[in-house]
N, C-alpha and C positions, 0 to 999 in steps of 0.2 A: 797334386804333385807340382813342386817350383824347380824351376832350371832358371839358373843366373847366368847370363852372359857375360863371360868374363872380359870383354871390350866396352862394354857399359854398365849403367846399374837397373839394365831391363829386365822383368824376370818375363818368363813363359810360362804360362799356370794352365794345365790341360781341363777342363770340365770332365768330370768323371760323376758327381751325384746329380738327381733329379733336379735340385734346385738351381746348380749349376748350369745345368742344359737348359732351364727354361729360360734362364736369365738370357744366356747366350744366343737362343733363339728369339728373344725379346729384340738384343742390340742387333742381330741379322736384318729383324724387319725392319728399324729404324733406320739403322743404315741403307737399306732399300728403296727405303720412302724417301732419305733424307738427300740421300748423295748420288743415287743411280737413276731415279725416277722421279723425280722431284716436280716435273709439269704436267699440267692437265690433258696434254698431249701423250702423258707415259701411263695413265690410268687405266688400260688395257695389262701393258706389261705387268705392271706395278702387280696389278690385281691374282699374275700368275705366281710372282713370289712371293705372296703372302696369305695364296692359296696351298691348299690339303695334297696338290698332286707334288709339288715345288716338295713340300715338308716331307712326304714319304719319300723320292728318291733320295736326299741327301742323308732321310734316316737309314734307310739302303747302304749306303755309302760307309756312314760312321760305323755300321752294327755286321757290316761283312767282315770275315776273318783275315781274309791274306787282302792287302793294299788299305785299310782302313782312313776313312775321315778320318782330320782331328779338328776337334773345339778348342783352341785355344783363346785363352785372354794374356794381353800386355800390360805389364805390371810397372809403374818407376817409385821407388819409394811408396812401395803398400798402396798407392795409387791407381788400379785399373785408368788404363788410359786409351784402350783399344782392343782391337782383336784380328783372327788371322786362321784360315781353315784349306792348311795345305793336306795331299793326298802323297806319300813317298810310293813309290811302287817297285816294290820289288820283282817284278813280274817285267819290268821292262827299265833293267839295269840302273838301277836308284834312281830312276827322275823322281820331282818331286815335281807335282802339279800345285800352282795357288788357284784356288777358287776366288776366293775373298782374302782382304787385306784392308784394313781399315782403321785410322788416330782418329780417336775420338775429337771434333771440333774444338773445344778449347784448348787442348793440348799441341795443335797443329803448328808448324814454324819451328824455328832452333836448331833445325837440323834432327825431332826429335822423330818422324817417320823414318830417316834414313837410318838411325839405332836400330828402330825395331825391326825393319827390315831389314838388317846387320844378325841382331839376335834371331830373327826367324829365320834365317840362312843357317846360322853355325848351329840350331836347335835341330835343322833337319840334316844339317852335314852328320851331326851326331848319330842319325839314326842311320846310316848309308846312303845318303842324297849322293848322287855323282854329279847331275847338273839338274838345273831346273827350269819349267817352265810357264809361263801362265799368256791369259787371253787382254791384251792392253784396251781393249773397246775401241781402238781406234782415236783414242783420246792423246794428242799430242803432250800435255802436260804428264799422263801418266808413264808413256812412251821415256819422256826425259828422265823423271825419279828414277824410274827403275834400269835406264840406260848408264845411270851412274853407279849403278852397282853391277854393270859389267855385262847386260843383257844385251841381245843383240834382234832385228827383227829377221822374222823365220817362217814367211807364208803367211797363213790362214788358215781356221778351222775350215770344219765340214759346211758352216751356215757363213762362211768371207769373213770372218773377225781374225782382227789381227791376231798374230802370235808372236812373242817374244821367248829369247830361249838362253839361260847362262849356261855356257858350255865346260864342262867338266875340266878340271885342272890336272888331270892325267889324261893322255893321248889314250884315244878306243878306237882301234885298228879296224880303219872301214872294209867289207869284205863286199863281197858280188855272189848273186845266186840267182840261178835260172827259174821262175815262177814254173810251180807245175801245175796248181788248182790258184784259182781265182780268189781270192779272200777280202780282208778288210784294207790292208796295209793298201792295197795293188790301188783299190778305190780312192781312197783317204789322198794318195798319191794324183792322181788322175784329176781328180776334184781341184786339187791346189795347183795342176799345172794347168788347168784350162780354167782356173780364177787369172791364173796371172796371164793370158793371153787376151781375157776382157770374153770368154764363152761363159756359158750355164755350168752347174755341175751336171753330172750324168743324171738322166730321170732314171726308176728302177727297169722301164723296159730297156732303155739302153742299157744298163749293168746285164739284165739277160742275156742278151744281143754280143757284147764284148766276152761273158762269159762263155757261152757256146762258140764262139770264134779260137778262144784261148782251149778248149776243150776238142774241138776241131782241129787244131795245128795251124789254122790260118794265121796267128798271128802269137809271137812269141815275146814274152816280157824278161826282162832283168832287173832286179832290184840292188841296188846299194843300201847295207847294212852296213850300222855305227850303233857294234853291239847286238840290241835284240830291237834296235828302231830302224825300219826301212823310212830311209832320206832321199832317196830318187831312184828313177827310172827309167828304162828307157825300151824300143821296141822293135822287133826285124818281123815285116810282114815278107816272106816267100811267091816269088810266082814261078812259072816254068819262059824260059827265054828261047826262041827259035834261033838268036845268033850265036848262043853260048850252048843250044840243047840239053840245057840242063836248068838248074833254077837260080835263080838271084832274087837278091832281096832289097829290103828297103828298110831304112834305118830311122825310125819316128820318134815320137813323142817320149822326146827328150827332158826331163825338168832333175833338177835336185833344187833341196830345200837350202834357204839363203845363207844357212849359217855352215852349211857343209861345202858351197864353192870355194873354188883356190885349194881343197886340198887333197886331190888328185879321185874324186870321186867320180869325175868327166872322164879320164881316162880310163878308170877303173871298170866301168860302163861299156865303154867302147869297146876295149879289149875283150869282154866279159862277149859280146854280142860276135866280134868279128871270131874269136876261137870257135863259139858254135856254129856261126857259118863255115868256118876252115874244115870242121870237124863232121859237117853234114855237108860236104862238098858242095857248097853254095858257090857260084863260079866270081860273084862278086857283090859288096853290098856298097848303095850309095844313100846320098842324102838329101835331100833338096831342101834349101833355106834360103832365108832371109838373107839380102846384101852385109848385113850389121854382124850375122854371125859365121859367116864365110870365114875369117880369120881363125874362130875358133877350131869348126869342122875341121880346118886344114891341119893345124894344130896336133889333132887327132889322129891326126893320118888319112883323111879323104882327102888327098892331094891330088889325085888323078880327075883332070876336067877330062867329064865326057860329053860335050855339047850344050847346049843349051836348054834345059826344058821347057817343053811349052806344053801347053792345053789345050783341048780345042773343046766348048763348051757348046752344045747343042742349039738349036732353034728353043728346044722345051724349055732350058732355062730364061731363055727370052721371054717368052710369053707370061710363064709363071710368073717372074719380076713386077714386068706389068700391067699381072692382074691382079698382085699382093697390093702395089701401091697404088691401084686405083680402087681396091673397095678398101683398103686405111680410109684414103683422102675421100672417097664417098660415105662412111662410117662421121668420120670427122667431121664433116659437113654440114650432116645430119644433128649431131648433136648441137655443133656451133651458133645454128638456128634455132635451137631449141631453146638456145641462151641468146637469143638475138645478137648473136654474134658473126653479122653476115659476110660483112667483108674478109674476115678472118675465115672463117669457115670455105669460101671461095678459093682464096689465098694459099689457103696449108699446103705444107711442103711442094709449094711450086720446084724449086730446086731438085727434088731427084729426080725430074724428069729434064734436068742438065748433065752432060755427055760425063761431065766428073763424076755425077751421082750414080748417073742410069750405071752406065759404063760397068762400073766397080758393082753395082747389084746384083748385076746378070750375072757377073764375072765368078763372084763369092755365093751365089743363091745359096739361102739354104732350106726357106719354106718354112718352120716351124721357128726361126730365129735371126735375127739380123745382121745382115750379110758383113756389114761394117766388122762385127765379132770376126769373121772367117778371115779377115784382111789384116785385120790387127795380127791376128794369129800367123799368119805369112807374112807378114812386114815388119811388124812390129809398131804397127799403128796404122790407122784408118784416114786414109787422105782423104773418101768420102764423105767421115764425119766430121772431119775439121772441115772443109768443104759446107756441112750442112749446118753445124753449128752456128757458124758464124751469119746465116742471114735467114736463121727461123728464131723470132722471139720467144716463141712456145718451151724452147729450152732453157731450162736453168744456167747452163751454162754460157750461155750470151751474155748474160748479166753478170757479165766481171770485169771488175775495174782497180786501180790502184787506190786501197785502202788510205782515206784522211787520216788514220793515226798512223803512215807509216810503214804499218806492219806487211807491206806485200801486196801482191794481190791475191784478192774475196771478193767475195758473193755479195751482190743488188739486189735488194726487196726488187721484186719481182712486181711492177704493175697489175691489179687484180684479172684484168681481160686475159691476159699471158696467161695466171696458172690459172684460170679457169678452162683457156686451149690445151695445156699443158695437159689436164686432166681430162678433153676428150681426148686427148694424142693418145694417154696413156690407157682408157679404156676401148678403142678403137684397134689398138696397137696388145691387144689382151683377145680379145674377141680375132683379130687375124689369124693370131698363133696360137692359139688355144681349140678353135674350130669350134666343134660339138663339147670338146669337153670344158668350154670357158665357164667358171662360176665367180660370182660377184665379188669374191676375196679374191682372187689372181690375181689384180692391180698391187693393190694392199700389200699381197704377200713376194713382189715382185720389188718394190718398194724398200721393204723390211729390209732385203739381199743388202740393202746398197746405206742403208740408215748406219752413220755414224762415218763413215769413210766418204760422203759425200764433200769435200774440203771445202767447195767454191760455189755454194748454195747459203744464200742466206739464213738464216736461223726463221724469221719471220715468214718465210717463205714455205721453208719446208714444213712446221707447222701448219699453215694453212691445206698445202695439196695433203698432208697426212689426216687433218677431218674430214677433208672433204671424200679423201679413198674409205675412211672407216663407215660413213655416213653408206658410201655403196654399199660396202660391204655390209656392214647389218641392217642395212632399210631399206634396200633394195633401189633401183637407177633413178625411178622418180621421186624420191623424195631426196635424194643426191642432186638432181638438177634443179630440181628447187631450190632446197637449200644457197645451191650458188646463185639461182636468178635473186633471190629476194637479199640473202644475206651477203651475198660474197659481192654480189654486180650491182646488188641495190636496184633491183628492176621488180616492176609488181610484176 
């Protein structure tokens, strides 16, 4: 079946017989190889999509009834010249999801991607797309293409990849509703607003923990709907007040998604939270934030200052702090000798035990994850870690400097001593927060989180610490430190 776009002379040709489909799963893998995974560094990934488990879910995908795969190919003049395998859903008011989008290498330039991505717009308008959206990898040049066709950036999946989103050309009247069971959206949600404050997503015991609380009455959610997609959130936790003898609440974790800001989805929230306080005679709800977002709240309507808040954090935090960073830096130590890396190893993170470091540690403790994360999240950045950044080499981020072509500032090959510290910081720093449950991929898969959005890391660099994390990971620590004394430090 041909569909011609009548803005060009593209056609869209859906694979419907066997010979078709293998063809097209032919040019998947190649494209896979050729354009997604192309270095000896990607031959893990690589090897998932062009493995039997990759091939069944998407045949999953195509051979389901309602929201179906499509195999399409791009046609110009009886020409295949690419292909393209979006998802319409009607289940969740015509988005169309892109998985894949691909111009075959010779045909690239002219302006002739932007056609077929033209034609594979108006090919799914046709079928009821409302808006659409897909995962940009984090790749700036792909971010531009498809910015020019009207896309805008909108969060993060579940695993931190970016997401880009074209927002429908008819207005979809955002609505508000009180969460009563716990579900997917609620998580999906949570996930993307403690990506963007620089936290972990939820592990599954905490989604337990959060569910029974929500099931409990302790803490109540509101979701912003645009259609049948929940786009933000927000949360009144309840207590009982001796000044007010009755209960008041607290108004939290606040986020909507990027492409839904500015049109009145913040408000629609607020309102949505302060009615059911009015309504469950809550005698008052407030908010505690950041200096940056003070304007906003007021905005809102928390205009009423009631003093100051403060905290008063225990001795226990104290001591936990600094017995977190002294078996890191006794961890670190350990290994850095191992690598005859003495002085480094002595050395490591002297700074957090300076009043800027300590200080903010104790202040944010969180035990299972770095306090820096908890500051960011209440400031809206870590003065700790710009603080420590800037006079531990071990971090990639030291190594940035104003690019000789120009182009900004990027990331410095990394001296090999550095990522070799780099790499006990980061199994040191696995083994802390992991405890009993630490396994030798933790590094690795902590890694992963951040692979492709890392901006200001060398290329040469980040290749290195990623063999040298897979080397733990399947060969376990001694032949990982090996490897670095002989190969990476050149040491018998």
């Amino acid at each position: 079946m041909e569909e011609r776009n009548l803005n060009s002379n593209i056609i869209l040709y859906e694979a419907k017989t066997e010979a078709d489909i293998r063809r097209f799963r032919a040019e998947l893998r190649a494209y896979h190889a050729r354009d997604i995974f192309p270095g000896e560094e990607d031959r893990e990934e690589l090897a998932y999509f062009l493995g039997e488990e990759y091939r069944g879910q998407i045949e999953a995908l195509r051979k389901r009834e309602r929201d179906p795969l499509h195999f399409l190919f791009l046609r110009r003049d009886e020409e295949e010249i690419g292909f393209a395998m979006p998802v319409i859903y009607d289940s969740e008011d015509g988005k169309c999801f892109l998985l894949e989008f691909c111009v075959y290498p010779p045909f690239r330039g002219g302006g002739t991607g932007r056609a077929c991505a033209e034609a594979l717009l108006a090919w799914a308008k046709g079928r009821g797309m409302r808006y659409a959206e897909l995962n940009c990898g984090g790749d700036p040049r792909r971010s531009r293409f498809w910015g020019r066709l009207g896309f805008r950036p909108n969060g993060a999946d579940e695993w931190g990849e970016p997401l880009i989103l074209l927002p429908p050309e008819e207005d979809i009247p955002l609505t508000a509703e009180r969460l009563t069971e716990p579900d997917g959206r609620l998580f999906r949600l949570e996930d993307r607003f403690r990506q963007a404050v620089g936290e972990e997503p939820l592990t599954e015991a905490e989604k337990e923990r959060l569910s029974a609380a929500i099931r409990a009455g302790q803490i109540v959610f509101f979701l912003a709907r645009w259609g049948a997609q929940a786009v933000g959130l927000c949360s009144v936790s309840a207590s009982f007040s001796t000044f007010a003898c009755g209960e008041v609440g607290s108004f939290e974790d606040f986020y909507l998604e990027p492409c839904f800001r500015g049109k009145g989805s913040a408000r629609l929230l607020a309102n949505a939270a302060r009615d059911w306080c009015r309504e469950r005679g809550i005698a008052s709800l407030t908010v505690t934030c950041a200096p940056c977002d003070e304007g906003m709240y007021r905005a809102l309507g928390f205009d009423t200052p009631l003093g100051q808040t403060l905290a008063h954090l225990t001795a226990v935090h104290f001591w936990k702090h600094l017995h977190t960073i002294n078996h890191h830096r006794w961890l670190v130590c350990r290994y850095c000798f191992r690598l005859g890396l003495y002085w480094q190893g002595l050395t490591h993170d002297l700074s957090k035990y300076s009043p800027r470091e300590f200080w903010v540690g104790v202040r944010y403790f969180q035990g299972d994850h770095s306090p820096n994360d908890a500051e960011r999240k209440a400031q809206g950045y870590s003065s700790s870690w710009m603080h420590h950044k800037g006079r531990n080499r071990h971090h990639f981020e030291y190594w940035t400097d104003y690019l000789r072509d120009g182009s900004g500032i990027g990331g410095v090959e990394m001296p090999k001593k550095y990522v070799a510290e780099m790499f006990c910081d980061r199994l040191a720093a696995s083994k802390v927060y992991r405890g009993k449950d630490f396994q030798p991929g933790d590094p690795y898969a902590f890694f992963l989180k951040g692979k492709g959005r890392r901006l200001l890391i060398h290329p040469a660099t980040e290749a290195l610490l990623e063999a040298i994390l897979l080397k733990l990971r399947d060969e376990g620590e001694d032949v990982a430190f090996d490897y670095i004394r002989r190969e990476v430090l050149g040491k018998q």
